[in-house]
MIKOL-936370 format. One record per residue: x, y, z of N, C-alpha, C in turn; residue in one letter. Coordinates in steps of 0.05 Angstrom, whole numbers, plus 5000, padded with zeros to 4 digits. Layout:
<atoms>
XYZXYZXYZA...
</atoms>
This chain:
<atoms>
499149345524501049555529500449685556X501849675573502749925594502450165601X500550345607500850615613501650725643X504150805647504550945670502451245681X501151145706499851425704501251675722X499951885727501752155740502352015765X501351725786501851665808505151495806X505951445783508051315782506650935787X504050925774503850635783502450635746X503250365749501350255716498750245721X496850185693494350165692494149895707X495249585697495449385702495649405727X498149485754497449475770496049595792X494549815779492249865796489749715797X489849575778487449375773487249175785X490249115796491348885802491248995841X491049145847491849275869487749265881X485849315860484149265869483149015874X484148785859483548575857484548415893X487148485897487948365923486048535941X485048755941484448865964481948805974X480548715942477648595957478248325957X480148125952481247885974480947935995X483348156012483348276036480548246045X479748366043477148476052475148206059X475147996037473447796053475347596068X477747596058479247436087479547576116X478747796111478947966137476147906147X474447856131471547806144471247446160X472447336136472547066144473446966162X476547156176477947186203476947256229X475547436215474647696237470947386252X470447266237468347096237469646906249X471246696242472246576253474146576281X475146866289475346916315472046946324X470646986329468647166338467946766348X467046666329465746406336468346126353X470346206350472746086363471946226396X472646476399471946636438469546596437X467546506423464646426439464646206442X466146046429465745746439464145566418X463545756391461545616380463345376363X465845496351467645246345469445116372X469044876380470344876403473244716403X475144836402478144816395478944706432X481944656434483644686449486544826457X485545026434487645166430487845406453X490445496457491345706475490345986476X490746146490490246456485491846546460X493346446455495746516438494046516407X492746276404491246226386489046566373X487746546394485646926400487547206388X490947086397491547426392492347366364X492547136356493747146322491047176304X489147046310486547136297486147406294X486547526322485647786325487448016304X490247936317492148136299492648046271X491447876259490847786234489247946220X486447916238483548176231485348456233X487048646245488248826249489848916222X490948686207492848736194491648736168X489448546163488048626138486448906146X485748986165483949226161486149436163X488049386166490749636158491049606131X490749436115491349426088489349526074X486749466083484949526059483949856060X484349996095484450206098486150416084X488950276091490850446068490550426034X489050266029488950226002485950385994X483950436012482450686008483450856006X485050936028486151226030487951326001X489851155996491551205975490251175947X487451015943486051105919486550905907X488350665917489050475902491750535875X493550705883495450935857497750935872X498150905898500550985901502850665903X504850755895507250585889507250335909X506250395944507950275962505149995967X503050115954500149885967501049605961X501949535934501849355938502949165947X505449295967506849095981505649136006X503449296016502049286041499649066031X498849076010496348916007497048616009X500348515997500448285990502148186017X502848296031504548246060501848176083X499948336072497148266091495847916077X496147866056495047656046496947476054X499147436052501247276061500547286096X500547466116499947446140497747286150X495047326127492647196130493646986123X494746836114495046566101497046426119X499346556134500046416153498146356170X497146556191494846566209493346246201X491846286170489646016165491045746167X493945746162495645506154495745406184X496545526211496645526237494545446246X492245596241488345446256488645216239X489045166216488444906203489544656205X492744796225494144556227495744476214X496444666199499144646173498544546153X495644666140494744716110496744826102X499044746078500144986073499445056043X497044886033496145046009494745236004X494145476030492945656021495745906015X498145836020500046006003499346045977X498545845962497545865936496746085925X494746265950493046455945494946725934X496746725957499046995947499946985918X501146725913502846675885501346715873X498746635870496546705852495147035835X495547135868494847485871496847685848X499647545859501747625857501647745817X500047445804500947395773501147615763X497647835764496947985744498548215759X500548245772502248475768503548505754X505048255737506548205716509948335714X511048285745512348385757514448175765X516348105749518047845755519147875782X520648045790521748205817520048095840X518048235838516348265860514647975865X514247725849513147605844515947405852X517847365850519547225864519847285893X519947555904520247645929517647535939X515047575933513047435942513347155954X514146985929514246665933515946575941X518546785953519946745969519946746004X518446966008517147116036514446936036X514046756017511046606026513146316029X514246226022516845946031517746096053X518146246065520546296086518046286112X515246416110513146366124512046146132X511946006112512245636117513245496137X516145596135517045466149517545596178X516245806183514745876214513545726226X511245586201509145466216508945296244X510945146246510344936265511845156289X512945246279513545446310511145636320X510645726301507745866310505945686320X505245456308503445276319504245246348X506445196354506944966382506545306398X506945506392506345786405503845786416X502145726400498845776399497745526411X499545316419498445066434498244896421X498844936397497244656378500144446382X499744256377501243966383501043786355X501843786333501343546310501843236319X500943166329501142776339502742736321X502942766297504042586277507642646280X507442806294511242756299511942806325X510142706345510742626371511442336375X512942216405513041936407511041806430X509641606434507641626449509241296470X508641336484508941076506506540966531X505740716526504440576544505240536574X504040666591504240656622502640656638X502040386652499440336674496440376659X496240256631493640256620493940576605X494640686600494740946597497740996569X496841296552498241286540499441586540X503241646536503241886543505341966529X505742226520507542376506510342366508X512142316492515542346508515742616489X518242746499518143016487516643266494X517943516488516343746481515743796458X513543986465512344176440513944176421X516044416430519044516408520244366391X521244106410521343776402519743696371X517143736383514743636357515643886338X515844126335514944266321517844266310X520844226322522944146302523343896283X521243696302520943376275518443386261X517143676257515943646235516443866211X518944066223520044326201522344106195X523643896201525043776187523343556166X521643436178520643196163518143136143X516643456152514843556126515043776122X515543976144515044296128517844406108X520144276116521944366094521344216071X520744016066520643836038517643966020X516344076038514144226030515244496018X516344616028517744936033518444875998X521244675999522244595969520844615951X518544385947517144385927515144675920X515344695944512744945937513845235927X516145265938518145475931519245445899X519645155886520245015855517045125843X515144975850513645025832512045445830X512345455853512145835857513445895839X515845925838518345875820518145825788X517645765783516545535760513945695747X511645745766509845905752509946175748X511946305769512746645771514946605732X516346455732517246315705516346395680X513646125684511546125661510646325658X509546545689507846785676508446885660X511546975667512947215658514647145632X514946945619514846815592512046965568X510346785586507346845580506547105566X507347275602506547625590508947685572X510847625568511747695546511547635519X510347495508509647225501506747415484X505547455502503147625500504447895495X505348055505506048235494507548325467X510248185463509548125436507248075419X506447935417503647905401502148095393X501748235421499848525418501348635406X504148725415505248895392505448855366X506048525362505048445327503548485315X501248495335498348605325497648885319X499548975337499149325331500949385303X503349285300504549285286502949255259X501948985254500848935228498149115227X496849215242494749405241495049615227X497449765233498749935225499549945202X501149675201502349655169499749695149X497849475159495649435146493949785138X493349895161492950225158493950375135X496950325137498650465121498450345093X497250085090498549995061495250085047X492850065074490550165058490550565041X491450655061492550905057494550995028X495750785036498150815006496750784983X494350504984492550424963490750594965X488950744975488150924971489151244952X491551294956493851534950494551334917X494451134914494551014892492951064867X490350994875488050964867487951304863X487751564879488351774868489951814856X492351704845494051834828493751724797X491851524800490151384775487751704762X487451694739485651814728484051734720X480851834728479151754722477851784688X475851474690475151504658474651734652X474551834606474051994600471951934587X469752004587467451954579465852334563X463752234546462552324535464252544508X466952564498467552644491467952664468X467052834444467052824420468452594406X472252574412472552514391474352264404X473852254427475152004438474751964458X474251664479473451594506475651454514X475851454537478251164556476751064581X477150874578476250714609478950504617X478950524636481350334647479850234678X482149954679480949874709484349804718X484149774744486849704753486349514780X486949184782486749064806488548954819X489649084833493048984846492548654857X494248524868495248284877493848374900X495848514914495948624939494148944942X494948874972492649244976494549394956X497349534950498649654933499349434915X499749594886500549494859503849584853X504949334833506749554812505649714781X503849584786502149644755500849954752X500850124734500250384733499350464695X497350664703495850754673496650984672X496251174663495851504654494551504627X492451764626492051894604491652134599X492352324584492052624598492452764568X491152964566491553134544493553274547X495653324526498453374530497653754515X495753754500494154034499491953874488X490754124462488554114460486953854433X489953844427489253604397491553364400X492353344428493953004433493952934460X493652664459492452524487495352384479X496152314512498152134520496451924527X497851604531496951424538499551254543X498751194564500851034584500250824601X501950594595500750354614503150244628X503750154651506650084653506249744676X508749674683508549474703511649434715X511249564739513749534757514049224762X515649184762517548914780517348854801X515948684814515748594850512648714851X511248654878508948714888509648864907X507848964920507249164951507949464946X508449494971509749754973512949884956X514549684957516449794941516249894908X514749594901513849604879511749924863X510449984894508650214891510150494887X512450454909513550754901514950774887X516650574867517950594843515550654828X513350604825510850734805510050994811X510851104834509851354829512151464826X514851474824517551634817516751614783X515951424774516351314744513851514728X512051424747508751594732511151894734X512052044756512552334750513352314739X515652164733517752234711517352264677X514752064676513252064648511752354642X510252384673508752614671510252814662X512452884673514353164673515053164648X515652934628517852904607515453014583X512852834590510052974569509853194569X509553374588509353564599511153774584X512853664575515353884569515353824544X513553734524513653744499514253534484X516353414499518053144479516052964470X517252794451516052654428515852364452X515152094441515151904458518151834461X519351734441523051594444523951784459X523852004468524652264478524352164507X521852064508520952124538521251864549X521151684530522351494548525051434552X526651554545528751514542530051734568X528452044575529452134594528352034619X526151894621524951734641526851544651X527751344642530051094630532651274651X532751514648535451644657534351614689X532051724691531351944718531051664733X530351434723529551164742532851144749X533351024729537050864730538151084755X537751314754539351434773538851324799X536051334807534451324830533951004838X534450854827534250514821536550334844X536250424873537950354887536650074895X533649944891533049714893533749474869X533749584842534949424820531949334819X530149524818527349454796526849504771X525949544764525249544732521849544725X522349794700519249834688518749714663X517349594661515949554625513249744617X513749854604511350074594511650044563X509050294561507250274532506750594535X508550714513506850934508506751014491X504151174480503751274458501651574459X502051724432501152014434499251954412X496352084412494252054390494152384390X494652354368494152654351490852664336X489352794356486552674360484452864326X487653054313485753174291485652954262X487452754265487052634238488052324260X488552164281488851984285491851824284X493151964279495851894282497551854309X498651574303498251454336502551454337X503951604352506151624358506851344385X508151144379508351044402511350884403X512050764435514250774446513850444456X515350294450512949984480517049814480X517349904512518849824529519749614542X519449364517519949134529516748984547X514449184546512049094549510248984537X508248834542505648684530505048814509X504548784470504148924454501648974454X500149194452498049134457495349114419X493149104424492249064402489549224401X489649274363487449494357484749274353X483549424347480249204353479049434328X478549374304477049524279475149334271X473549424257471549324247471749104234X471248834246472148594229473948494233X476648744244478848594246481248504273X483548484283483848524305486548494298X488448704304491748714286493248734328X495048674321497548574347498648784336X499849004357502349214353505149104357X506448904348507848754362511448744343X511149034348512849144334516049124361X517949064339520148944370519749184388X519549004415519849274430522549224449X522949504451525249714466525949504492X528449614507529449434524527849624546X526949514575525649534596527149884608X525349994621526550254635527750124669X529150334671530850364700533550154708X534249954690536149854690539349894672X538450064656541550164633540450434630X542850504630542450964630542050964601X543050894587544250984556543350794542X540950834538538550694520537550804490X537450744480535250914453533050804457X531250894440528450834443528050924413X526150644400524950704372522850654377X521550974361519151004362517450904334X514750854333513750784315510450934304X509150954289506951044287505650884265X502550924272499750724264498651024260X496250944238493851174239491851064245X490451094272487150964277485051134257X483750964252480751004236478051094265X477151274254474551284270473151084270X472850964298471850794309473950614319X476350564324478150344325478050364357X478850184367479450164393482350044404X483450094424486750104422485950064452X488149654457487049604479490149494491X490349604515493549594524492249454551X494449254561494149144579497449094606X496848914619498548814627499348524636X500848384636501348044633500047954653X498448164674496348014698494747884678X493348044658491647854652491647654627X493947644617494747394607496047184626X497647254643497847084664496346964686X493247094684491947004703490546714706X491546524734492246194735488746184732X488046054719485645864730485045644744X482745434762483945294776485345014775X485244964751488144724752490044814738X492045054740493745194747494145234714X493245294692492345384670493045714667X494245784646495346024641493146184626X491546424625488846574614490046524582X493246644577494146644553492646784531X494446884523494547134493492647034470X491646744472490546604456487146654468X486746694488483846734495484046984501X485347214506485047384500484247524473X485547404447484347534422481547394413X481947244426479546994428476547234432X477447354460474947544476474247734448X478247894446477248184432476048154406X476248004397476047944370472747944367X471347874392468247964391467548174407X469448294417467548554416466948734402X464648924418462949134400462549264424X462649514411461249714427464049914440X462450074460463550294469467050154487X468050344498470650254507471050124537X467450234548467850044579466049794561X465149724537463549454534466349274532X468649384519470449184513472149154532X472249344552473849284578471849014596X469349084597467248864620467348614606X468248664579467648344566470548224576X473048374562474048244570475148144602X474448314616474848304645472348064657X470848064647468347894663470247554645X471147604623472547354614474447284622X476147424640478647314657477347164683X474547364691475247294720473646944718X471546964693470446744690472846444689X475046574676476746294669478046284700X479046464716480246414741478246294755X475846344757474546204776474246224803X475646534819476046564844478446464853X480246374838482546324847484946664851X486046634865486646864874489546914861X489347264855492047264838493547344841X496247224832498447254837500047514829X498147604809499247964802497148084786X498348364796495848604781494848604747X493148654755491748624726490748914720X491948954702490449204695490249304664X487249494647487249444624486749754622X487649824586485550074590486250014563X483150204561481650154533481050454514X481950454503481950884476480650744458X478750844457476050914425476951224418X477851164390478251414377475451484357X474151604363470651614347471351784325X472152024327471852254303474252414295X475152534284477652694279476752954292X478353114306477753324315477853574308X476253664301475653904285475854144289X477954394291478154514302477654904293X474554854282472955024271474255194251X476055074232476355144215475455324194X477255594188474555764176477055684144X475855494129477155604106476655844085X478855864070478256014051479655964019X477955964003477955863978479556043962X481755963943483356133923483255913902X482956113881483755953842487056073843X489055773855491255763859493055843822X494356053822495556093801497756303805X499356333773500756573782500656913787X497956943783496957133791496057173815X495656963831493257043855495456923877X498356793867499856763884501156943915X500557183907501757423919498757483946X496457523931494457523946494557253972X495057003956494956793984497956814003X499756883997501956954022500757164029X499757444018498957584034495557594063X494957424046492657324065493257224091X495357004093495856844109498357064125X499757204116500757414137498457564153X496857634137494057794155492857654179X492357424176490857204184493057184214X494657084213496857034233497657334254X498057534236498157844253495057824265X493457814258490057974270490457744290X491357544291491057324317493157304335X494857554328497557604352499557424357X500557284322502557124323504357254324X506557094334510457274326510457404309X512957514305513957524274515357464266X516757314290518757074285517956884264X516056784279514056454268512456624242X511056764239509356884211512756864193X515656944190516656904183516656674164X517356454187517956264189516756124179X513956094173511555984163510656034134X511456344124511756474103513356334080X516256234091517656134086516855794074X515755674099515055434089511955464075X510655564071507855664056507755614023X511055804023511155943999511855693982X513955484000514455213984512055063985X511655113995508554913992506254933974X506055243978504155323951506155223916X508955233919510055143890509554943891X509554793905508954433901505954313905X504854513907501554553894501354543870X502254783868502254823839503554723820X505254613819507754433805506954203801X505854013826505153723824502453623823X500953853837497953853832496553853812X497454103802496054273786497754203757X500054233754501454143738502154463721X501854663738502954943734500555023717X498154913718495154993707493355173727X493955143746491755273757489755003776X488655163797486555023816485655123838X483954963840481955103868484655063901X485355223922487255213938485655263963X484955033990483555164005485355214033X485155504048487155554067485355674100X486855484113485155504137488055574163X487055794170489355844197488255954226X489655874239488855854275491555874294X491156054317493456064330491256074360X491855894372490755744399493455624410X492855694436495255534462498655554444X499455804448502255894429502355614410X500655544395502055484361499755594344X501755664329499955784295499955414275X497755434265496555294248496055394226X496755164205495855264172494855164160X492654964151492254824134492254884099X493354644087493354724056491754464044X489254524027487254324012487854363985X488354113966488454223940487053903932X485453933903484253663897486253583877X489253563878490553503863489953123868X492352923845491752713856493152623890X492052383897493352353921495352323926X497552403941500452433946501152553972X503152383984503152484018506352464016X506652794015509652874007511552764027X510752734056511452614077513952284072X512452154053513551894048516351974033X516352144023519152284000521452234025X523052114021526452154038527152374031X528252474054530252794051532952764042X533752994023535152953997537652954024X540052823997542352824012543753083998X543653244019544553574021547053554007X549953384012551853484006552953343974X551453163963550453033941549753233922X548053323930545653533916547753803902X549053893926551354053922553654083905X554253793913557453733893556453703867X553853653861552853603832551253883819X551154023832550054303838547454283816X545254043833542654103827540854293852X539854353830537454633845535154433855X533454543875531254533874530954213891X528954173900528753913920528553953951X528954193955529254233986527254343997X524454323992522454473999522154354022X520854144019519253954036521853924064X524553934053525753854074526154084098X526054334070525254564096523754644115X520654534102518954594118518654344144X520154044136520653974161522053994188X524154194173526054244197524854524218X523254694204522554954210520055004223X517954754213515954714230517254474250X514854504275514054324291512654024287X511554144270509453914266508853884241X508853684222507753664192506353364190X503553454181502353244180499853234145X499952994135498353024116496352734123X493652744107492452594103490052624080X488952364067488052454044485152324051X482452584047480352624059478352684029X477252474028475052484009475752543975X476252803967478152833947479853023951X480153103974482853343978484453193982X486853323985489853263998490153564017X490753404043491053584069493253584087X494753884074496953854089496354084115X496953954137497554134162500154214171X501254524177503554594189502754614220X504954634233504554704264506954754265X507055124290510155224296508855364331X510655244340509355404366510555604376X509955774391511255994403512656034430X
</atoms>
């Protein structure tokens, strides 16, 4: 590249401007020497005075050049047509003492290259052909005589010239110096041509090079900004760990993880795989990651969120890519796994002994149709299970006689592991790269791995009642106390009252069998929701499985009673049961 400096001349040709000047300088010596030894006689010529003043004003004209090219610093605009008019002068001058060398023109065309100056580099090789054909006039000036295009005649033993000088020096600008002039002027021509092909030629290049440097810069940069918008593992944590790895094709991926506590008792988990490689592929993953983020963020259930995600892509989807994802919510106090999988890789649980496929149909792909549903599904992990989501990098990854890793050596790996959630990520990752063999891949691979260890416990203070119709009044009034001293609504204490009160009858009704029993009640209001737990050692029964009555059925036949459970689903947030040693544990959640 080019830089013009404040003199109005390029870097190139001041470089180039020094280069001719110390030419100058020793042809001016070599001149200035070869006159000096020509007037002493030490080379002994026959040439004229004429010969002395072209040497001389030869020496004159290079020391005008190389002087002005001190003075001016080597920067100003006009040197280098003084430096290269002096080299062309010297080179007539040598062509004339030599007798019509005319290959030291060579020297100019040569000088000329590294200006890189098509213009000036034709005007050169033009004013060095037009000097050429001086020559023999200058010669026959300076005395010189070429025999070879004189006519000679025998007279009285003796041999003698017909013709003049002028004579000789017009039958040799017709019969060598123009046919010379041609060719030398073609091939001048020809290489002023090539250069300037060449330096462009080259210049391009450099700029391709700068070009891909840049790209290259930018795509490390992007992969870098990638790699931050990944979350790092969660380690050491009571009641659950993640480790994930992610290895693009390319410096950028389409492939993308998330995991994030959505509060204090549910982790999101998210795995996805954009369509195409590089950069495009990259920034459809980070429009998609926000869009997931924002939709978690705001409370929704999974079908919820992928389904407003599904909207926010389709809108923005002016390339016609497409996402396949996996997501799912662990409700980290009893293990209940909410999940969503988008036309993506099903992924699989890893339990003790066993290894089950989630491979439940999945949903049509995000960012290609606005008006999608999404069915959601739910699993309950056991402490200790591990929940291993991937992407088709590494079932697709080729080995070297072009062999597919396949879903078959994958359960192959999981099926023996043990241990923590980076042991079953390294096994199976050190097992892909073993079957590829260094063959290089064709797409991102990326895994992440959730160990759910313990149910999360959230210091529960219970409190024990002998559930009956006496002590009924005391436990609604407890649990109003309990909820005021912790600065709930009174909206939600309402509201909760309400579904409490059905809950305590169907304690006592189905439990107890309207006998009486031990009732244990535990409440908490953290991050706006109130919590309630209800324990009774009735037999096991998870009211949950009951279908909700058909309301207008119920009506026209005008039976009573049946609508508890359906109340308290519509009124709480959250209802969850599970059956724990010999209790039955129902949890409410209403947030504020």
């Amino acid at each position: 590249m080019r830089f013009i400096n404040g003199f109005g001349t390029t870097d190139t040709e001041e470089k180039s401007n020094m280069i001719v000047a110390i030419i100058c300088t020793l042809l001016c010596v070599f001149v200035f020497i070869y006159y000096i030894m020509v007037w002493s006689h030490v080379i002994e010529t026959n040439r004229h005075q004429e010969m002395y003043r072209m040497l001389f004003i030869c020496t004159v004209i290079l020391m005008v050049a190389i002087v002005s090219y001190s003075l001016s610093d080597g920067k100003s605009w006009w040197i280098k047509f003084v430096l290269m008019a002096a080299v062309m002068a010297a080179s007539l001058v040598i062509a004339v003492t030599t007798g019509g060398d005319y290959l030291i023109f060579v020297l100019p065309i040569i000088l000329c290259i590294p200006y890189y100056n098509k213009i000036f580099a034709i005007a050169v090789s033009i004013t060095s052909g037009a000097l050429i054909l001086l020559e023999p006039f200058l010669s026959n000036l300076a005395g010189y005589i070429d025999y070879n295009f004189v006519s000679f005649i025998s007279r009285d033993n003796s041999v003698a010239i017909v013709g003049t000088g002028m004579e000789a020096a017009i039958d040799k600008l017709v019969e060598f110096t123009i046919p010379c002039f041609i060719l030398f002027l073609s091939i001048s021509l020809l290489s002023v041509w090539l250069t300037d092909r060449g330096h462009k030629y080259s210049l391009m290049y450099h700029e391709a090079q700068l070009k891909d440097a840049t790209v290259q810069r930018d795509l490390s940069i992007a992969s870098g900004i990638q790699k931050g918008m990944l979350p790092d593992d969660i380690k050491n944590e009571k009641e659950f760990e993640v480790s994930a790895v992610m290895l693009p094709a390319k410096t950028v991926g389409g492939d993308f993880y998330d995991f994030f506590k959505i509060d204090d008792s549910h982790l999101a988990l998210l795995i996805a795989d954009v369509s195409g490689k590089g950069l495009p592929a990259s920034l459809f993953m980070a429009s998609a990651k926000a869009a997931f983020r924002s939709n978690l963020a705001s409370g929704f259930q999974p079908d919820t969120v992928m389904k407003k995600t599904n909207q926010i892509l389709c809108d923005s989807n002016r390339e016609k890519l497409f996402v396949t994802a996996w997501l799912g919510i662990v409700d980290l106090e009893n293990g209940r796994l909410s999940y969503v999988n988008a036309g993506h890789n099903p992924p699989f649980v890893i339990s003790e002994g066993s290894l089950k496929k989630l491979d439940d149909s999945p949903n049509f792909i995000l960012g290609r149709k606005r008006r999608i549903e999404y069915n959601e599904h739910r699993i309950t992990l056991n402490p200790g299970d591990r929940l291993f989501l991937y992407t088709d990098g590494v079932t697709e990854a080729v080995g070297p006689e072009g062999e597919m890793y396949g879903e078959g050596r994958l359960m192959e790996a999981l099926t023996g592991c043990k241990g923590t959630v980076s042991d079953v990520l390294d096994a199976v990752n050190k097992d892909v790269e073993k079957f590829v063999n260094g063959v290089e891949r064709s797409d991102d691979l990326t895994i992440v791995v959730f160990g759910y260890e313990e149910p999360l416990v959230d210091d529960e203070i219970i409190q024990t009642f002998e559930l009956n119709h006496d002590t009924y009044q005391d436990v609604m009034k407890h649990i109003r106390q309990e909820l005021t001293s912790q600065s709930c609504p009174e909206n939600v204490i309402r509201d909760i009252e309400v579904c409490s009160s059905e809950i305590l009858s169907n304690i006592d009704m189905y439990a107890y069998q309207n006998k009486g029993g031990e009732l244990g009640i535990a409440i908490a209001v953290k991050d706006r929701k109130a919590k309630v737990m209800f324990r009774d050692k009735g037999p096991a029964y998870d009211p949950l499985l009951k279908d909700n009555p058909d309301i207008e059925k119920r009506i026209k036949d005008h039976k009573v009673g049946g609508f508890g459970l359906f109340i308290v689903r519509k009124m709480m947030d959250e209802v969850t049961y599970e059956r724990k040693e010999e209790y039955n544990i129902l949890r409410i959640k209403r947030g504020f």
